[in-house]
C-alpha positions as CSV (number, residue, x, y, z in Angstrom):
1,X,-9.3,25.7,42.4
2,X,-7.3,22.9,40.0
3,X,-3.5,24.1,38.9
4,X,-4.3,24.9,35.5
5,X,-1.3,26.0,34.0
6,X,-1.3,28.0,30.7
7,X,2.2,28.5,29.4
8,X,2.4,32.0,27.6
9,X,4.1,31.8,24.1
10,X,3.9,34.4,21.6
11,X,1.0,34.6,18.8
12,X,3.6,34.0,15.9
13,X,4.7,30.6,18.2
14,X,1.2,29.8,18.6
15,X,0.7,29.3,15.2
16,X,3.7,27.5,14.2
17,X,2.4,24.9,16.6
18,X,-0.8,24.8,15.4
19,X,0.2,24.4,11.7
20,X,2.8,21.8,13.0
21,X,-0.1,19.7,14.5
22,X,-2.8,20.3,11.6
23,X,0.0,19.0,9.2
24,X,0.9,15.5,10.9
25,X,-3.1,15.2,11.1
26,X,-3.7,16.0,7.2
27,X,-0.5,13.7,6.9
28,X,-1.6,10.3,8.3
29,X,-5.0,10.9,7.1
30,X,-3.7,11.2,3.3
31,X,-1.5,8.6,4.4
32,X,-4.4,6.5,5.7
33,X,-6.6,7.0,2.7
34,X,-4.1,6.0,0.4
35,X,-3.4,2.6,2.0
36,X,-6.8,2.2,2.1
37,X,-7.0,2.6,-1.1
38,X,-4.5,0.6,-2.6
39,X,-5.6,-2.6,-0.2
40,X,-9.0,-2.1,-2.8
41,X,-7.2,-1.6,-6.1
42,X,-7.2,-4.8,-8.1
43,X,-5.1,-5.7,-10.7
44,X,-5.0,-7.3,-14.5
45,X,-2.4,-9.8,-16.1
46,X,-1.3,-6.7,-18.1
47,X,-1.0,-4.4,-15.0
48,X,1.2,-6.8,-13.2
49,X,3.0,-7.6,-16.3
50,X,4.1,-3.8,-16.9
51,X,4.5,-3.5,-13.0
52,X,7.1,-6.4,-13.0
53,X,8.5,-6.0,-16.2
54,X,7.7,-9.7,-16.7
55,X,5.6,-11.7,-19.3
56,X,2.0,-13.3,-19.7
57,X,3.4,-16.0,-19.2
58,X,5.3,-15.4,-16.5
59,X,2.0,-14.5,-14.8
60,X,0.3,-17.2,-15.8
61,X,3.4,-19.7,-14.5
62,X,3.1,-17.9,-11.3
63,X,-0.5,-18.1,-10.9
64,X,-0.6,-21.6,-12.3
65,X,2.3,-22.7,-9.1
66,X,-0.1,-21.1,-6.9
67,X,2.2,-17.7,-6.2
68,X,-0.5,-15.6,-7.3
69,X,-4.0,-16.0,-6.3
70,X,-6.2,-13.9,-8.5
71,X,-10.1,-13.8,-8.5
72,X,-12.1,-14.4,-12.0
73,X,-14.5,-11.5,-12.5
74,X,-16.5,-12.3,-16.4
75,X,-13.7,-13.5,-18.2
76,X,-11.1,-11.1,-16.8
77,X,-8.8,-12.4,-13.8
78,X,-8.2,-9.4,-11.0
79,X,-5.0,-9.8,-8.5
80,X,-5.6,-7.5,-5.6
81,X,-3.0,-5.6,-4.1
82,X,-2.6,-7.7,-0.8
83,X,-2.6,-10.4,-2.7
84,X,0.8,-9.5,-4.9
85,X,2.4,-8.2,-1.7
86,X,2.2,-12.1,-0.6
87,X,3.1,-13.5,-3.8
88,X,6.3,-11.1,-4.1
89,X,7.5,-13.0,-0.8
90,X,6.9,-16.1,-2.2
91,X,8.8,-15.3,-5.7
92,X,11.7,-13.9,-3.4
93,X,12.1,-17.1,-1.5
94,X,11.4,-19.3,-4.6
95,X,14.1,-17.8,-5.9
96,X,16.6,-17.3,-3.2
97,X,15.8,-21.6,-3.5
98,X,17.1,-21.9,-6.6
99,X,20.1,-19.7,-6.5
């Protein structure tokens, strides 16, 4: 017969550990989900121009240098979320540049 080795812990113990592994999973699965959904989330001129505090034209300069790639949908441009993470790098470097 195999060493199987059960430890003994009380009921009350038992359940703390239970509810302790149960939360982490819940956890990274919200966690996951959100990422998920944020790498899917695409945004418009005026979304990134509340989101930066910045102007139209701003966005449009940035976009027009190539710092913001954004896809044309209709007549409505859409920036997605991976896409602004990138161009945020960009902008910081552009302007550690010029300082």
């Amino acid at each position: 017969m195999s060493g199987l080795f059960i430890p003994s812990i009380t009921e009350d113990a038992y359940w703390q550990q239970l509810k302790e592994i149960l939360t982490d999973v819940v956890r990274n699965e919200v966690a996951a989900f959100r990422q998920q959904n944020l790498s899917q989330k695409k945004y418009t001129i005026k979304e990134i121009m509340e989101l930066f505090h910045v102007s139209r034209a701003t966005v449009l300069n940035w976009r027009a240098r190539g710092l913001l790639n954004g896809e044309r949908i209709g007549r409505q441009v859409y920036f997605s979320h991976e896409e602004i993470e990138k161009a945020l790098k960009s902008i910081k470097k552009y302007h550690l540049k010029i300082a």
